[in-house]
N, C-alpha and C positions, 0 to 999 in steps of 0.2 A: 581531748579530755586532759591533754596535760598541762594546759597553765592551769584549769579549774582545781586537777591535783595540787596543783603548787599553792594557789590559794587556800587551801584547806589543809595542808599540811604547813603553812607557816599560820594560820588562824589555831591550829593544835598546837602549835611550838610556844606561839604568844601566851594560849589560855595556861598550859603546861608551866610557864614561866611564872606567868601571876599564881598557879595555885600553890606552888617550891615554894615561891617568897611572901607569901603573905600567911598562907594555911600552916607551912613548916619553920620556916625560919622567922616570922612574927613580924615582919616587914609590913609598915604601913603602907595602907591600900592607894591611896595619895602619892606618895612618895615612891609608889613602884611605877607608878601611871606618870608622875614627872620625869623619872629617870626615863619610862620605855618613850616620852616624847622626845626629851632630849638626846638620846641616844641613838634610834629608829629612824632612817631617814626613808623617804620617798624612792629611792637610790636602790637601798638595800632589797624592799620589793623589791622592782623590775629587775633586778640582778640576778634574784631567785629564781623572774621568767624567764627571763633567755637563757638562762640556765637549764634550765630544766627543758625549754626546748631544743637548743644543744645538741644537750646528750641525751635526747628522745633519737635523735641523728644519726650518732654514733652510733646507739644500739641496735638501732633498724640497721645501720650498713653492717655488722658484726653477728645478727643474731637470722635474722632471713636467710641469708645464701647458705649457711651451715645444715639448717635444718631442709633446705631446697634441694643442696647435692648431697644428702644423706645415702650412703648404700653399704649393700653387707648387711639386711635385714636388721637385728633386733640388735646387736651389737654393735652395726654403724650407727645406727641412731644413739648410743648411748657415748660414742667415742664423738659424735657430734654435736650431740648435746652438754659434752664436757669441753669439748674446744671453744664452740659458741658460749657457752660460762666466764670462759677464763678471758676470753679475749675482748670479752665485753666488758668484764671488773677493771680489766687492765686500761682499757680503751676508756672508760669514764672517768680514771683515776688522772690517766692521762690528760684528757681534754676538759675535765673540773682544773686541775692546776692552770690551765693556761687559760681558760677561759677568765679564772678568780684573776690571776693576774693582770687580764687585759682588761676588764670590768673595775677594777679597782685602782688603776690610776690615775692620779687624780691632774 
């Protein structure tokens, strides 16, 4: 489900850009559809998928084994549930920067 997510959340990003510029700032509707052509490459998709598959990666190896060896009842789970949070923010923060960087040069 996660490229279908990235599809749909950059189809929300695009509609969300045309309705800013053309419904609020008066941006002609033409003129936002030349620039999103000339601007928007083929590139920047598939960027977004392997992106998002990635760090679908990262998360599973960060967010699974936490809640697996969870113990100490009602408050291991809760000390587990907060290390798997942090370590997965941190782990995507991480492996977004390097992945942009390696996806993006040219």
């Amino acid at each position: 489900m996660v490229p279908l997510l990235c599809v749909v959340y950059t189809s929300v990003g695009m509609a969300g850009a045309w309705l800013v510029a053309v419904e609020w700032l008066h941006v002609d509707p033409g003129i936002f559809m030349a620039r999103a052509k000339q601007y928007a490459f083929p590139k920047d998709f598939f960027m977004g998928e392997i992106k998002g598959d990635g760090l679908r990666l990262f998360d599973r190896r960060h967010l699974l084994p936490s809640g697996y060896y969870a113990s100490g009842g009602a408050r291991g789970v809760g000390v587990a549930t907060t290390r798997a949070v942090v370590q997965s923010a941190v782990a995507i923060l991480v492996a977004n920067y390097i992945l942009t960087s390696w996806l993006t040069t040219d």
